[in-house]
N, C-alpha and C positions, 0 to 999 in steps of 0.2 A: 510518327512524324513529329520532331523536337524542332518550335520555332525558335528563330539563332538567335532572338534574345535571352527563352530559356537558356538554350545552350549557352551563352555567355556565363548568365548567373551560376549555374552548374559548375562553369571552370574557376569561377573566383571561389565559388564558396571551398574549392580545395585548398585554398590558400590560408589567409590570417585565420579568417571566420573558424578555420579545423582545427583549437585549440587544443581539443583531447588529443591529438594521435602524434607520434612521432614523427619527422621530415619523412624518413625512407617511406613509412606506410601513406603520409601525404601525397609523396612525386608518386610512389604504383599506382593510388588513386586516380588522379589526373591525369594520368598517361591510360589510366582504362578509360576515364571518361572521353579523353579527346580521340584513343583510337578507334571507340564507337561511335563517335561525330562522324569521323570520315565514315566509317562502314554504310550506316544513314545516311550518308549523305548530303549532311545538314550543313544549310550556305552559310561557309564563315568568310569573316572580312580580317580587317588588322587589327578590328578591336579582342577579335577572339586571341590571335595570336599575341597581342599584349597581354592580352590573361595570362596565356599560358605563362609566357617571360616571367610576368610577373610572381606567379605561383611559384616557378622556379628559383627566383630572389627572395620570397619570402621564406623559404623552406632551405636556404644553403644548399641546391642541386648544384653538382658540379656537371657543368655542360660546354659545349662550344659555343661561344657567342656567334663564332664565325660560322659555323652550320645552320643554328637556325636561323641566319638572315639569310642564308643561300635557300633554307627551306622556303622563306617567306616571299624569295625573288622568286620562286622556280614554277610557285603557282599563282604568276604576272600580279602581286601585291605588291602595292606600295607601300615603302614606311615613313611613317610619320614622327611624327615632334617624340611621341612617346617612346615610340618605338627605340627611336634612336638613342633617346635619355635610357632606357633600359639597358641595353647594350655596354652604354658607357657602364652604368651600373656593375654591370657582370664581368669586364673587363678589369675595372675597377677592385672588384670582390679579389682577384686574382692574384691582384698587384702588378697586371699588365698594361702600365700605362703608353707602350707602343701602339698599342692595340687598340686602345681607349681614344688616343690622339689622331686616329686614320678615321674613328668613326665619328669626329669631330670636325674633319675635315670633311669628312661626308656632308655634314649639318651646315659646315658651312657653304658649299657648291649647292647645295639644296635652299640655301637661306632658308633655313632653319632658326630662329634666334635663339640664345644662350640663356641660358635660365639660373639660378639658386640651384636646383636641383642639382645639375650639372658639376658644380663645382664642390657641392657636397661628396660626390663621387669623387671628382679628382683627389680631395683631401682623402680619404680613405684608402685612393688607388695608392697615393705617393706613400703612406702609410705601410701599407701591407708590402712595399718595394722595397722597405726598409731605409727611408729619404725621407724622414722627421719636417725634416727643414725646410723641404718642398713642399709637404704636406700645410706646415704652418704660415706657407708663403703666398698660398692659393688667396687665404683672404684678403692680401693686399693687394691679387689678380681681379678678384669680385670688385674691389673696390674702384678700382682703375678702369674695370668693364661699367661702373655704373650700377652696380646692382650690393646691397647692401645685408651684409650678411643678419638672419634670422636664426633663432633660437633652434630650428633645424641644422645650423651650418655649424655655430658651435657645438651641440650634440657631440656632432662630427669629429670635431676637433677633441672633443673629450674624450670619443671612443679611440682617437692615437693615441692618446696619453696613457689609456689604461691597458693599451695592447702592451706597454712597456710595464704595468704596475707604474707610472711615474704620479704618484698619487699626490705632490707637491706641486707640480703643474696645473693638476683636477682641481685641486682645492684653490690655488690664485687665479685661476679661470673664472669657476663660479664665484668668488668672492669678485671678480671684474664685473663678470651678469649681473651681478647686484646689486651692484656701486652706479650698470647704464641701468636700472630696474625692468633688466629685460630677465622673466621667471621662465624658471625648464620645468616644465610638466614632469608627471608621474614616468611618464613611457620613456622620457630622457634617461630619468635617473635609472630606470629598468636596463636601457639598451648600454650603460654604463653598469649595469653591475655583470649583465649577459657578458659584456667583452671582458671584463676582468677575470671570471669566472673559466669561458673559453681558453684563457690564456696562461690558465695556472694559478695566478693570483689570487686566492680562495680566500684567504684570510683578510687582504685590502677587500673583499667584494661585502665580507661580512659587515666589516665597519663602512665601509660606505654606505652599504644600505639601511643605517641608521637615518641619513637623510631623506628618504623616504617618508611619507606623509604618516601619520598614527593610524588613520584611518581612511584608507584606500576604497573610493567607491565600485570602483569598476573591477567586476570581478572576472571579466572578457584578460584585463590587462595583466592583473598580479595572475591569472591562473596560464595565460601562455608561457609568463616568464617561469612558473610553478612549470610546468611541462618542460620547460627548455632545459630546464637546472636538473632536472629527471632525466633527459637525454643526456647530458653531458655527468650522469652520476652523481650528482651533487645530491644526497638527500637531506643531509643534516642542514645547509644552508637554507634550501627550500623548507624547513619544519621551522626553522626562527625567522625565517620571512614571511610566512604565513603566520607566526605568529607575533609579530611586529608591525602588520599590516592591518589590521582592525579586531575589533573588539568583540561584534555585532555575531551572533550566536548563529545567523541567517548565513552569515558570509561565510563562518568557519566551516557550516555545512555542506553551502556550494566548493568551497575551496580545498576543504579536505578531500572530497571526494574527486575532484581533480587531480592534488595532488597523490592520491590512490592510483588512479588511471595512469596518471604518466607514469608512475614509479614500474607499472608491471608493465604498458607498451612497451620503454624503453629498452626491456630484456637484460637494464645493467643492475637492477637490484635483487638480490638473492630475497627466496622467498620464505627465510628465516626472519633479513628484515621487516618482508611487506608485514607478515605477523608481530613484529613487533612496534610494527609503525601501529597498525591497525587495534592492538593495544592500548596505544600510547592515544589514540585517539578518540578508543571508547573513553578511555580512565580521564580525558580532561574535561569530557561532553560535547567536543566538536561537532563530532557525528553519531548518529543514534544508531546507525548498523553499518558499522566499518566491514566488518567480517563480510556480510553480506552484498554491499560495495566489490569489493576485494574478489571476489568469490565470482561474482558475474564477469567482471572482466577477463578473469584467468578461463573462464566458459566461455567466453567468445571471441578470446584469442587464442585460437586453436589447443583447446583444451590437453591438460599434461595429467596423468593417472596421479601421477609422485607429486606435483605440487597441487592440486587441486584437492588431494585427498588431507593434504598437510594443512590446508587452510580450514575445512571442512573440521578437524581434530582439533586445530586450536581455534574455533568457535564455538563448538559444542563445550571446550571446556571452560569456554568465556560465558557460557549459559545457550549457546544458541542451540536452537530446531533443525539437526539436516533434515532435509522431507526428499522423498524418494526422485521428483522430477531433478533435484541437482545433476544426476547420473546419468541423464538422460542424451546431452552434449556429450558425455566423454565417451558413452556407447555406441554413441554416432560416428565419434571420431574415430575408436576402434575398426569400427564397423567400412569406414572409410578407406583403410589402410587395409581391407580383408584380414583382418587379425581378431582370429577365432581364440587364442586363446587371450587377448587381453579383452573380449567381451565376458570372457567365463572368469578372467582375474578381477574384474569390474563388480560382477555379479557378488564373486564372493567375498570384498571386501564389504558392499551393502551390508549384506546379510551381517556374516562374522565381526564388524570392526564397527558398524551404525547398526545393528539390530533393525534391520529394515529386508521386511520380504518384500519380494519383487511383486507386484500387483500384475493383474493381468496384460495391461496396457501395457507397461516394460516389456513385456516377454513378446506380446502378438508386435508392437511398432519398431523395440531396438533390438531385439536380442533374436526370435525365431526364424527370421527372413535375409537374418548374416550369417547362419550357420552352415556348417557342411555337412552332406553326409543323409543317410535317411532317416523319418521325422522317428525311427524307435531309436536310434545314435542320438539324435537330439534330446531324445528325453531322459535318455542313458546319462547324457555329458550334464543335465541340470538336475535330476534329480539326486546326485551325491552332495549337492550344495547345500540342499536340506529344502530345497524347494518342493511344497506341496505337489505330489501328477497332477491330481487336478486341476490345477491351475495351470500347469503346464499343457494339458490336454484339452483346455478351455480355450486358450490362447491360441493354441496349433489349431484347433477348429476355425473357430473367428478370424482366423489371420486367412485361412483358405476361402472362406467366404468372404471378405472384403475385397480380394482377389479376384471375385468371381470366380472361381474354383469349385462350384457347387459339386461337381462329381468329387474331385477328392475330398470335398470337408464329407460327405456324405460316406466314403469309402474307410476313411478318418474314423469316422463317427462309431462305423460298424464295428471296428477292429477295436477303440476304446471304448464303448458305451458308457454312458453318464447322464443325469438331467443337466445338462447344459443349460444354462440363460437363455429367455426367447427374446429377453430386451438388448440381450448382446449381439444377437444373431439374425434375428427374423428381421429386422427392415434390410440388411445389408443380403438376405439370402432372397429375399423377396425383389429387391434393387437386378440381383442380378439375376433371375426365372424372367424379368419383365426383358432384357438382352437375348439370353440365348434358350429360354422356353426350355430348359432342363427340366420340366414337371417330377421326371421318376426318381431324379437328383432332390428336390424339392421337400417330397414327401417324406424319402428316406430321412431328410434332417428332422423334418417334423416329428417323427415319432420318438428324437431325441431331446424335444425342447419340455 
């Protein structure tokens, strides 16, 4: 039972707050979370579905404006001031300012009043329609409404100019800000070097964001647009962004390591690069364990045999430790896919290529319980690897006993004999005599412990 204000916080946090991850894995997010809302049942009002809008503006989802307000009528909700501002928003994003102009009409039959916001959108909608002139005309609209444009509204107007690269425009603009000494924040100049960047304009995005502060506190800000620049490919911009953005030894740590993450979310950076980024940022002192950084993300995003072993190889030969649990994820993931021979191809790069025997636990958790065939084929298919039987015969034991399996670990037991571990075996064989009262199952292990 999720009360709906949790559930509220749950849908924003998919939103700004989700700096690491790219848009696409953002919106699957949200869309998992709010289709489990429904399944619970959990009472949502318009605030939730402004979340949602909103997460979908924050993240560039292409959607129907037109749909989800018909979603929003259809289960008898009202839309409000916000709602409606959203909408324009998304219409806007489009460059459908027909569309934009009926939901405005809406707001007016509603009396709804008109807001800043609002015409921030229209300037972007008229923008993206490719209507400069409209776009630059809104503010003498705002004006004549009464409502006086704010350092948000030029943003605005700055992010047309840079949709063109018209970087003569950008610069007598801001040089106008600061003649009324009205100052753009750090996230200005960001959302201005994001549109430049988007738009091809690579090399104005770079000199632009020379104006940019020396030293940037907020590490939420430089590390989304760090992510953003990762989505859109951009890695070299984002490596002299990050490093023209602070000095502070702390920040480079948090921000490298961001900029790590988005580089391998994204899926547009080859993993020749990530190792040479991951280089480049042990050799400056950024970060104290890039490789290792590097390393976990490519494990938890759906691990890949060919690059995770590539990363693993140019750490070791950076000085690092693989330790045997790294293999653990990609055995699973094999394991995942019923793909018996990339659990045996796994096994033998360990060994052969990391000098790492498989410990028991590898063999009894990822490896003996995905294989096919019976358990003498199994010992068949690992022992040419060079792995130890007994280990292999320790593992097959244990693994049947943690199953409850006491008749075959014991049947097991008969067919290989060995002193087996009692501290491996006996609580887990004992866990399971107190279930199903196998005594002569029981024993039989006992005289193997």
């Amino acid at each position: 039972n999720i009360p709906s204000l949790e559930a509220l916080l749950l849908i924003r946090c998919c939103g700004k707050p989700l700096i690491d991850q790219s848009s696409a894995d953002s919106i699957q997010l949200v869309q998992e979370v709010w289709g489990t809302m429904q399944s619970l049942k959990v009472p949502m009002d318009i605030s939730h579905y402004n979340a949602l809008l909103s997460v979908y503006l924050e993240k560039d989802h292409d959607f129907s404006p037109a749909e989800f307000l018909q979603m929003i009528l259809s289960k008898n909700i009202e839309p409000n001031r916000v709602t409606y501002h959203r909408l324009i928003e998304a219409y806007c994003k489009k460059g459908d300012i027909a569309n934009a102009t009926k939901i405005l009409e809406k707001m007016r039959e509603n009396q709804v009043p008109l807001c800043e916001t609002v015409f921030n959108s229209l300037i972007i909608g008229h923008s993206e329609a490719g209507d400069q002139k409209s776009a630059i005309a809104v503010l003498d609209t705002m004006k004549n409404a009464g409502i006086e444009p704010s350092v948000d509204t030029y943003c605005a107007l700055l992010c047309v100019y840079a949709k063109r690269g018209d970087m003569e425009s950008i610069n007598k603009t801001i040089a106008d800000l600061d003649s009324k000494e009205i100052v753009l924040l750090d996230n200005h100049y960001m959302e201005v070097i994001e549109t430049l960047v988007a738009n091809g304009h690579i090399e104005k995005a770079e000199v632009f964001s020379l104006k940019l502060m020396k030293d940037i506190q907020s590490d939420t800000e430089i590390g989304r647009l760090l992510v953003k620049l990762m989505d859109l490919g951009q890695l070299p911009l984002a490596i002299t962004m990050m490093k023209n953005t602070t000095t502070d030894i702390g920040r480079f740590n948090i921000r490298s390591a961001l900029l790590l993450k988005g580089a391998i979310v994204s899926k547009k950076i080859s993993v020749n690069e990530i190792i040479k980024l991951c280089k480049k940022i042990d050799d400056e002192g950024w970060h104290s364990r890039p490789f290792a950084v590097a390393l976990y993300h490519y494990l938890t995003n759906n691990p890949n045999i060919t690059t995770t072993v590539s990363i693993m190889k140019a750490w070791q030969e950076h000085g690092g430790e693989i330790r045997e649990h790294y293999f653990w994820p990609i055995l699973r993931s094999e394991a995942r896919q019923s793909n018996y021979q990339g659990i045996i191809g796994t096994l033998d790069i360990m060994i052969k290529e990391f000098n790492i025997t498989p410990s028991i636990e590898t063999l009894r958790d990822y490896t003996v319980p995905f294989m096919f065939g019976t358990l003498e084929n199994i010992i068949g298919k690992l022992e040419p690897l060079g792995i130890p039987k007994q280990l292999i015969t320790h593992a097959i034991a244990h693994r049947a006993v943690q199953d409850k399996k006491l008749r075959n670990a014991a049947m097991f037991m008969i067919q290989y004999p060995a002193n087996y571990d009692p501290e491996l075996i006996l609580e887990s064989a004992a866990a399971s005599l107190n279930l199903y009262d196998d005594t002569k199952s029981f024993v039989t292990i006992l005289r193997f412990l």
